[in-house]
C-alpha positions as CSV (number, residue, x, y, z in Angstrom):
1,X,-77.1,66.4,1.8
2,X,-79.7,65.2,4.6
3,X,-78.1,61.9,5.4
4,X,-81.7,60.1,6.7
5,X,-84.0,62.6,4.9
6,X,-85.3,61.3,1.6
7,X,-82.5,58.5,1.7
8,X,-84.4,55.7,-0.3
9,X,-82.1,53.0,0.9
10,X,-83.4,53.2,4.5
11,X,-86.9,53.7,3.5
12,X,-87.5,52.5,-0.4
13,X,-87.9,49.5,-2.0
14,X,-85.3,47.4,-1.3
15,X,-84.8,45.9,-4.7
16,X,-84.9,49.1,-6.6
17,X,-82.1,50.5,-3.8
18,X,-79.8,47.1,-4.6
19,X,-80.2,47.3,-8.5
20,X,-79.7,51.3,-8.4
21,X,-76.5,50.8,-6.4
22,X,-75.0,47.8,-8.2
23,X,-75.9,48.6,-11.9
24,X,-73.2,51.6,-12.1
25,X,-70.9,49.4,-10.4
26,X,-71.2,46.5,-12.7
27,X,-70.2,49.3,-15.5
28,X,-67.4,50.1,-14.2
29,X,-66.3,46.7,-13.4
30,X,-67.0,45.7,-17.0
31,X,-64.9,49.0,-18.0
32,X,-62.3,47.7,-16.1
33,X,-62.6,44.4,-17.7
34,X,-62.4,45.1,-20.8
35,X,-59.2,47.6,-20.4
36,X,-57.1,44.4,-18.6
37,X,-57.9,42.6,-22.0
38,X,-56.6,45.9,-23.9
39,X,-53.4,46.1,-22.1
40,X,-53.0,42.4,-22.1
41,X,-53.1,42.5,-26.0
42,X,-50.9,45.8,-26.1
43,X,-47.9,44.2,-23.9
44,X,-48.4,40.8,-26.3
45,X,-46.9,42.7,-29.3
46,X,-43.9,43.3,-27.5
47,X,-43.4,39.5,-27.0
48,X,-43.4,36.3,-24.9
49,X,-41.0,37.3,-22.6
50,X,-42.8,41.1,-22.1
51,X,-46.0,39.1,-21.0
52,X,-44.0,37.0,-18.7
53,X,-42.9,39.6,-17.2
54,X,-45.6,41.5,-16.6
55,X,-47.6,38.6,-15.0
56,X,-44.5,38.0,-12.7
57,X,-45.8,40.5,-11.2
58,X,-49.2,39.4,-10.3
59,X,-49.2,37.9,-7.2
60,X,-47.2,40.7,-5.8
61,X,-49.5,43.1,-7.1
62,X,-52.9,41.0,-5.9
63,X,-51.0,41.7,-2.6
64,X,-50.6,45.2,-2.3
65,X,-54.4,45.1,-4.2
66,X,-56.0,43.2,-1.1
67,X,-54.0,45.9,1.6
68,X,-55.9,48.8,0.0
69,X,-59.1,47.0,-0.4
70,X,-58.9,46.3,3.5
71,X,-58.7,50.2,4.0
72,X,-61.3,50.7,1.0
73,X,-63.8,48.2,2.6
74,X,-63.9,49.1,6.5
75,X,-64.1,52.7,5.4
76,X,-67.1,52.0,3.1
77,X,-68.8,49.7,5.5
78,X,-68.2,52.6,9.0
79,X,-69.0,55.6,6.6
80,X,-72.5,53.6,5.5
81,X,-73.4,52.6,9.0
82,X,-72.7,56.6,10.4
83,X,-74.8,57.6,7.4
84,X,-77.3,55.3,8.7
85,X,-77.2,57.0,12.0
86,X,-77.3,60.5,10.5
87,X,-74.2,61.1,11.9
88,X,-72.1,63.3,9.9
89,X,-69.3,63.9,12.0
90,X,-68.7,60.6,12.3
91,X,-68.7,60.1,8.8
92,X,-66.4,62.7,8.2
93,X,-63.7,61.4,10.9
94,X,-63.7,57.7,9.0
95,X,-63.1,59.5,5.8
96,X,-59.9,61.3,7.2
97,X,-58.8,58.9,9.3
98,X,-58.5,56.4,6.0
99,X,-56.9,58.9,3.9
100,X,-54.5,59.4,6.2
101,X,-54.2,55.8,6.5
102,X,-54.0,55.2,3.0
103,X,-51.2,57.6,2.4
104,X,-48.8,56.4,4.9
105,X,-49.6,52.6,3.6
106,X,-49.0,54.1,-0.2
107,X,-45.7,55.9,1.2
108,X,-44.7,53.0,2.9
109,X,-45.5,50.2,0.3
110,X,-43.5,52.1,-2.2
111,X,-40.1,52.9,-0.5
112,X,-40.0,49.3,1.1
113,X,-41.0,47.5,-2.5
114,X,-39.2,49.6,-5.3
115,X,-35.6,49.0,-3.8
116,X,-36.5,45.4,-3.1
117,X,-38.2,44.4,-6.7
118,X,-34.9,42.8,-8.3
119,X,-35.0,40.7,-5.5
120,X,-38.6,39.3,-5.5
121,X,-38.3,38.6,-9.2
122,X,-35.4,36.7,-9.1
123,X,-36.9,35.0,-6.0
124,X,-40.5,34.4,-8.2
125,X,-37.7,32.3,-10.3
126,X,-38.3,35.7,-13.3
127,X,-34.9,35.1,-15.4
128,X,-32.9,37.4,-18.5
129,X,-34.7,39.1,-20.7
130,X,-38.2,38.3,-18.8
131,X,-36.8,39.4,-15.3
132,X,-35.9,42.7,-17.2
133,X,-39.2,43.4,-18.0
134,X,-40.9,42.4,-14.8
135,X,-38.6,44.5,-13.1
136,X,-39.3,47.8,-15.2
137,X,-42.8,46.9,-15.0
138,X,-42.9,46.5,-11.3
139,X,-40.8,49.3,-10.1
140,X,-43.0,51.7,-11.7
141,X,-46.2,50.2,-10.5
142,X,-44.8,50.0,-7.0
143,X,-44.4,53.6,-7.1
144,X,-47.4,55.2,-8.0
145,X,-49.1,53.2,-4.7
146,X,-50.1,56.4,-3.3
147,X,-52.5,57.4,-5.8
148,X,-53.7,53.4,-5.7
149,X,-54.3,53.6,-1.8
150,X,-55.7,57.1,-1.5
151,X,-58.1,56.4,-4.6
152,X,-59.1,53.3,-2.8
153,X,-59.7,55.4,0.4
154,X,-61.6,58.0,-1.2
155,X,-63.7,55.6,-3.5
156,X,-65.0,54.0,-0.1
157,X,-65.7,57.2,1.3
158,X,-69.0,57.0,-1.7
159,X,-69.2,53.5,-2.1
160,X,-70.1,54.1,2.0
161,X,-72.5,57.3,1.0
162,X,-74.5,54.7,-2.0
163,X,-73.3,57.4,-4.6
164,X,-72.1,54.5,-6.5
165,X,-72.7,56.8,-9.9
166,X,-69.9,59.1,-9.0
167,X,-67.5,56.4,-8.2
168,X,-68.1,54.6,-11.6
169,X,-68.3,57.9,-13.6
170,X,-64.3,58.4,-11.8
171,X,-63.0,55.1,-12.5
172,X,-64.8,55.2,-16.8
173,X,-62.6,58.2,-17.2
174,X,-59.1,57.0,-15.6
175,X,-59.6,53.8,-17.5
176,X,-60.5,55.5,-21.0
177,X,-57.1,57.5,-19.8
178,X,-55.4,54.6,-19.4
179,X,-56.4,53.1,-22.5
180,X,-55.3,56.0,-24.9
181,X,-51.7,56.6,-22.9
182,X,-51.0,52.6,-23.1
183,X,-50.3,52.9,-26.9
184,X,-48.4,56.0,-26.6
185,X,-45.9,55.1,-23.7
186,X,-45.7,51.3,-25.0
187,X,-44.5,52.0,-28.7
188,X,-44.0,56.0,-28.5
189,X,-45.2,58.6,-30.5
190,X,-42.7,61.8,-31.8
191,X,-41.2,63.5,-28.6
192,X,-42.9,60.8,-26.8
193,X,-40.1,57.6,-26.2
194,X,-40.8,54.0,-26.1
195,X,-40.9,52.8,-23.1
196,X,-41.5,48.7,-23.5
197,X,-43.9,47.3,-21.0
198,X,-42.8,50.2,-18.6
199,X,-44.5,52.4,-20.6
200,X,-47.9,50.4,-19.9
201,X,-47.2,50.5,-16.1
202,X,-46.6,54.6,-16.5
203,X,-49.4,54.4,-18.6
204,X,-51.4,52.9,-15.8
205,X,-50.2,54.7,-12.5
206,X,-50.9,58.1,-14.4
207,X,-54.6,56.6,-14.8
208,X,-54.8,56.0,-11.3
209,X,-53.4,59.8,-10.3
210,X,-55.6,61.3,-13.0
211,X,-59.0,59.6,-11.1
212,X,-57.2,60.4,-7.3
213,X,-57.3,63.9,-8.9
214,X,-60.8,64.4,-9.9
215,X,-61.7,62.7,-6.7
216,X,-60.0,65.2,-4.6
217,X,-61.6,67.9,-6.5
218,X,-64.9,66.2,-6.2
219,X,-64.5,66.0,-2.1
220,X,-62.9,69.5,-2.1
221,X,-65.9,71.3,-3.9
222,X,-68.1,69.8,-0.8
223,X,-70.0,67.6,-4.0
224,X,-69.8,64.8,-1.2
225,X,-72.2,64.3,1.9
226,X,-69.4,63.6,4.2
227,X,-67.9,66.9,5.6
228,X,-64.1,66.5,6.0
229,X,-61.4,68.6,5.1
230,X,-58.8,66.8,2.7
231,X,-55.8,68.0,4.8
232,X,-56.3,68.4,8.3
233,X,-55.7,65.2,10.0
234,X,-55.6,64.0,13.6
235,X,-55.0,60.7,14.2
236,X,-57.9,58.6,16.5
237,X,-56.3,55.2,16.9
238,X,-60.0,53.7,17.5
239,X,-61.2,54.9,14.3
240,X,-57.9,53.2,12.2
241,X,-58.6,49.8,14.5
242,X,-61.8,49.8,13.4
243,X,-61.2,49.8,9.9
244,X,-58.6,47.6,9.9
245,X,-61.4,45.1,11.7
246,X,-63.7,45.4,9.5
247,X,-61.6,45.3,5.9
248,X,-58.1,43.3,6.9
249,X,-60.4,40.0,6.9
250,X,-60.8,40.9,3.2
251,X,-57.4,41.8,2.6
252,X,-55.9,38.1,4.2
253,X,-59.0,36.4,2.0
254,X,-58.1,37.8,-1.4
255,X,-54.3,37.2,-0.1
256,X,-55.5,34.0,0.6
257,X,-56.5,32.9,-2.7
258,X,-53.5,34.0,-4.3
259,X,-51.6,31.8,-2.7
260,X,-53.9,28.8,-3.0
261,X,-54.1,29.5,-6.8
262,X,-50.3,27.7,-6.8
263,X,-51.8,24.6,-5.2
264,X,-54.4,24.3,-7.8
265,X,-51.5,25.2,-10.3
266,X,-49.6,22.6,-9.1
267,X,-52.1,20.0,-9.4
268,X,-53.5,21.1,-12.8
269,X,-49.5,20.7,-13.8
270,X,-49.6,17.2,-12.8
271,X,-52.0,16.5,-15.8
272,X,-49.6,18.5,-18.4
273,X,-49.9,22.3,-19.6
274,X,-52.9,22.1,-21.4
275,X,-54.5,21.4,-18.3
276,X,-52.9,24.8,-16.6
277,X,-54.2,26.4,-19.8
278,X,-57.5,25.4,-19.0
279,X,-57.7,26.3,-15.5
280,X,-56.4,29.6,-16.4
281,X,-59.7,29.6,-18.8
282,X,-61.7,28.7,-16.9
283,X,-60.8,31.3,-14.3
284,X,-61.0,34.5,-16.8
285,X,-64.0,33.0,-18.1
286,X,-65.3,32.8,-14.7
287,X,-64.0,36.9,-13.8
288,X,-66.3,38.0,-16.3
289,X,-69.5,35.7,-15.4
290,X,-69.1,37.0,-11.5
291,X,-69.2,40.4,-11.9
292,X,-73.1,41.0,-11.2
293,X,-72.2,38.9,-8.2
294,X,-69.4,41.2,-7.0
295,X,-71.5,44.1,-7.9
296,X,-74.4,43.4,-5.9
297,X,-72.3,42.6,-3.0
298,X,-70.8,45.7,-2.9
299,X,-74.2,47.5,-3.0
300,X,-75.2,45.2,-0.2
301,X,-72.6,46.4,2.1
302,X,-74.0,50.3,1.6
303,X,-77.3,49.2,1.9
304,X,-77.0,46.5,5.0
305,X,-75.0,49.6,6.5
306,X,-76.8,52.4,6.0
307,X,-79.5,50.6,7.7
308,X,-78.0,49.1,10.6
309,X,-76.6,52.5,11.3
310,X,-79.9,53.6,11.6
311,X,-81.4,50.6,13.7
312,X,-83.8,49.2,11.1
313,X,-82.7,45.5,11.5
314,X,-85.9,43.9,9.5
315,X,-84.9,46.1,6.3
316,X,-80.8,45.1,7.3
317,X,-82.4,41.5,6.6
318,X,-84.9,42.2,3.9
319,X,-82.1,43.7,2.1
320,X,-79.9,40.6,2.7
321,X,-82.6,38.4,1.2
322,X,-83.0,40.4,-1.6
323,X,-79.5,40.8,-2.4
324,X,-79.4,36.9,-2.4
325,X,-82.6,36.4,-4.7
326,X,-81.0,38.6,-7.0
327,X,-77.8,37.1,-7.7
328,X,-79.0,33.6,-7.3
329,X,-81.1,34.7,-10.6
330,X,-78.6,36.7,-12.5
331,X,-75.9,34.3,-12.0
332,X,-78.0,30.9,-12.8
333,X,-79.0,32.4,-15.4
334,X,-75.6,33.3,-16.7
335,X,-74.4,29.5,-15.7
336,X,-77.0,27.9,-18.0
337,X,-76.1,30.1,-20.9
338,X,-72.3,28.9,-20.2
339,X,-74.0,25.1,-19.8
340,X,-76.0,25.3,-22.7
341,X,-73.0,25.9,-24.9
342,X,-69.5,25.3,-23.5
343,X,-67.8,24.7,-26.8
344,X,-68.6,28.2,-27.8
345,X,-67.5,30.2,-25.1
346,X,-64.3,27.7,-24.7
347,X,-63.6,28.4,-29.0
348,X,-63.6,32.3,-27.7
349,X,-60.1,31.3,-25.8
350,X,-58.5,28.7,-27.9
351,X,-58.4,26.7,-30.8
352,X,-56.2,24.6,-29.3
353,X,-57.7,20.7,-29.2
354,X,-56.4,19.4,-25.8
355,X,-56.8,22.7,-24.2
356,X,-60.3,23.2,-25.8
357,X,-61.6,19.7,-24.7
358,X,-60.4,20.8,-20.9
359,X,-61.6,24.2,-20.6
360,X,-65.1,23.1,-22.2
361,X,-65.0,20.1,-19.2
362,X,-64.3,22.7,-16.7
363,X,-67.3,24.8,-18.1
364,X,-69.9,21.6,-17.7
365,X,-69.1,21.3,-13.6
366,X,-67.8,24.9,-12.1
367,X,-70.8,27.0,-13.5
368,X,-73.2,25.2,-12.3
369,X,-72.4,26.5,-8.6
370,X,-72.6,29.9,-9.9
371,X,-76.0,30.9,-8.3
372,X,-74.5,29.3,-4.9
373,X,-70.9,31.3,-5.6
374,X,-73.1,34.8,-5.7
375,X,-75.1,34.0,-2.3
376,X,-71.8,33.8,-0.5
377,X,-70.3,36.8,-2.5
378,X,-73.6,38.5,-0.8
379,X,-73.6,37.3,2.8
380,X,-69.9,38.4,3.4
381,X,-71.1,41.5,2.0
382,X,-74.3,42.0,4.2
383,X,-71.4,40.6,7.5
384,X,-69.3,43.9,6.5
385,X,-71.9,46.2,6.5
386,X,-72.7,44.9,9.9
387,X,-69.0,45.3,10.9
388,X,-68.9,41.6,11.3
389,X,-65.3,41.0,10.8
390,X,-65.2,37.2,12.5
391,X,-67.8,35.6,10.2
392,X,-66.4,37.0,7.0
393,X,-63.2,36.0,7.6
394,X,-64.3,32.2,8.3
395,X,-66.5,32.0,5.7
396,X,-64.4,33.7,2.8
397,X,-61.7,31.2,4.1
398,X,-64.3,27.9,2.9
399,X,-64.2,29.5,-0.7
400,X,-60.3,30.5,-0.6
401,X,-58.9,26.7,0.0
402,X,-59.9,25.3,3.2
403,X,-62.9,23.0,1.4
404,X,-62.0,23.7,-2.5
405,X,-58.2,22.3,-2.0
406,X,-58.4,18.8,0.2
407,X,-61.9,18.1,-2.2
408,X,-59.4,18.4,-5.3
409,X,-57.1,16.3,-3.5
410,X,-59.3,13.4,-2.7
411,X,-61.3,13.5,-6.7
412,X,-57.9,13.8,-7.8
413,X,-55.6,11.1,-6.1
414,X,-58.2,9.1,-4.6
415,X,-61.0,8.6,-6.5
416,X,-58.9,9.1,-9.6
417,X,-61.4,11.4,-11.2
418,X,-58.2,13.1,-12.9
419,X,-58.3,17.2,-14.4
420,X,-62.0,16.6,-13.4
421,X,-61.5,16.3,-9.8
422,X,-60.2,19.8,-9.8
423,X,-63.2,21.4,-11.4
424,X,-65.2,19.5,-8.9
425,X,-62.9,20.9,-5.8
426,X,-63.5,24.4,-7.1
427,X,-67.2,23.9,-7.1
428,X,-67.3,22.7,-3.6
429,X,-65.6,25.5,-2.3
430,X,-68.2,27.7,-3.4
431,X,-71.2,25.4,-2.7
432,X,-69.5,25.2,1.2
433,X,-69.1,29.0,1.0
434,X,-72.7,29.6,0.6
435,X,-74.4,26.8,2.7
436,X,-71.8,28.0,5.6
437,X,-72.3,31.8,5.1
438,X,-76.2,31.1,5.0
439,X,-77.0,29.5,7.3
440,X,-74.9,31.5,9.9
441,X,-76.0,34.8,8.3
442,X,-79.8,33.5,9.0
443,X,-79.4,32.6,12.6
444,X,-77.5,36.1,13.1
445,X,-80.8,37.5,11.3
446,X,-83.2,35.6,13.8
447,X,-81.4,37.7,16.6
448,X,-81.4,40.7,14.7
449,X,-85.1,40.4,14.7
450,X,-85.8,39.2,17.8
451,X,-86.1,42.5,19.8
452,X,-89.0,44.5,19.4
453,X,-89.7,46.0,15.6
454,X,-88.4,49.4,15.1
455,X,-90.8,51.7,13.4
456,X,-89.5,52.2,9.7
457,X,-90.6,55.0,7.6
């Protein structure tokens, strides 16, 4: 394809661009959502200690999740911004470079992590029958990373080109893959043996090679704009830099908030378990009322790039202030259907009293910063696109602890406000991570548009 002829998101309606983009994303997120909840309820028939040993190995996994994201991100944000430019070679150089990337992190993440998984279970304090399963679990995850990172790779190859219908159509069928093979490998079926919760980690790393596959085929037929060839790699040590630059701040973020999710853990725990239970409530509630959030921002970092590629900054600016309209909207609106009736969506969860009355508490204060939680969602986008890697960093840092944790202290052992001051920590974090990312975002736009207007066609 023409990369700048008839290319609506550097010369159509902005709004139409943003909503075509994110829709099909927001699909496959919901997909996506919807299998976790599957396999979740799969692995519960096999126990207590099989779900304990599958979330064991959560934060391990978030880890090795936010590495290929930074390689997933800078790649979609460099291949959007040479789009922009019309400048296919270019294009096609970030798209090799990353899969090369992406298979030497996948090689390397599984032979230093499989012989090493005993130990990081037993050091995440997993024990007998529960340490058995994490480690099963684990090992074979850990070993199908290549497909994960070169999927990632790939999938920011189109996520950079706006073909955001290709990329959800990929990732519906791996997760409709995943979702028939989970009962089969869990329980076992004739020739086919029971494998436990090992069998849902197969299950899921054959998913994952199944869509790597169908994307290579996709890229191989020349179905993409990006001319590259699959296997013929040189390495350009700029190119690799710059994609770490732009998607590692991502990558320590997400890491980031892994690790300040024990904090607020800890301080939930102080308040007994059915305030843990809550939080963790709260949270999953909160995964599914974000994803129109997370969806637009991804479309604005294809659409803020495409267009600063190709020098229009008033439309790199129009499309940030759409971008924040629009989620401001769609997320309020989702927060006062959560306001308006708490008790419901808490019932969905539990029917537990104590952990009811504390998730439905948590879902009067942390929604109602929704709208504010999206805006900042959307500025880090629209500072990716732009290859701002500083900005993002600092700002995704104000939602990740830096604000969120001392406010929780102080409502919580100073003002006394109890399992309350936690919510109210949480909500600050994302109030401070839009104000901040705002208001620096708009003085970076009053630069932007400072030099003389660019004709836009």
């Amino acid at each position: 394809m023409e990369y700048r002829k008839d290319n609506d998101l550097l010369s159509g309606p902005v709004a139409l661009g943003l909503t075509r983009l994110a829709l099909p994303i927001m699909a496959g997120m919901f997909l996506q959502t919807a299998f976790n909840l599957v396999d979740t309820w799969f692995v519960s028939l096999l126990g207590e200690d099989a779900i304990a040993g599958v979330s064991m190995n959560i934060p391990l996994f978030f880890i090795v999740l936010a590495l290929s994201n930074a390689v997933a991100v800078g790649t979609s944000s460099l291949v959007a911004q040479a789009i922009g430019a019309g400048d296919r070679d270019l294009a096609g150089k970030v798209a090799s470079q990353a899969l090369a990337l992406s298979l030497v992190l996948g090689v390397a993440t599984t032979a230093l992590g499989v012989p090493l998984t005993r130990a990081i279970m037993v050091l995440m304090g997993a024990k007998e029958v529960a340490l058995e399963h994490a480690v099963s679990y684990t090992k074979i995850i850990l070993a199908g990373n290549p497909f994960m990172f070169l999927y990632a790779a790939l999938d920011g190859v189109l996520r950079g080109e706006g073909d955001m219908k290709t990329s959800t159509i990929v990732l519906a069928l791996a997760t409709v893959f995943n979702i028939v093979l989970d009962p089969l490998f869990i329980f076992g079926l004739g020739p086919v043996p029971a494998w436990g919760v090992g069998g849902a980690a197969l299950a899921t790393s054959l998913a994952r090679g199944l869509g790597l596959l169908v994307l290579l085929g996709y890229f191989h037929r020349r179905r993409s704009g990006t001319p590259f060839r699959l296997w013929a790699w040189n390495w350009d040590l700029r190119t690799v830099l710059d994609i770490f630059r732009i998607g590692v701040p991502t990558a320590i973020s997400q890491a980031m908030f892994s690790l300040t999710m024990f904090v607020y853990n800890w301080l939930a725990n102080q308040y007994g378990a059915q305030v843990v239970a809550a939080l963790g409530l709260g949270f999953r509630i909160d995964s599914l009322a974000v994803l129109p959030g997370m969806s637009v921002s991804i479309a604005t970092v294809t659409m803020v790039g495409q267009n600063h590629g190709a020098g229009r900054r008033r439309r790199v600016v129009s499309s940030w202030r759409t971008a924040l309209l629009m989620v401001f909207l769609v997320m309020e609106g989702l927060a006062l259907v959560i306001l308006g009736f708490p008790e419901f969506f808490a019932g969905i969860f539990t029917s537990e009293t104590e952990v009811f009355l504390e998730t439905v508490n948590y879902l009067e204060t942390v929604p109602l910063f929704y709208g504010f939680l999206g805006m900042g969602f959307v500025t880090t986008a629209a500072f990716q696109g732009l290859g701002r890697a500083l900005p993002a960093t600092i700002v995704n840092a104000l939602r990740v602890g830096i604000v969120g944790i001392p406010a929780a202290f102080f409502f919580t052992q100073f003002l006394g406000w109890g399992p309350r001051g936690i919510w109210w920590g949480l909500a600050m974090s994302d109030l401070s991570f839009c104000l901040v990312g705002v208001a620096w975002f708009a003085l970076m736009a009053r630069r932007l548009l400072r030099p003389e207007p660019l004709a836009e066609h």
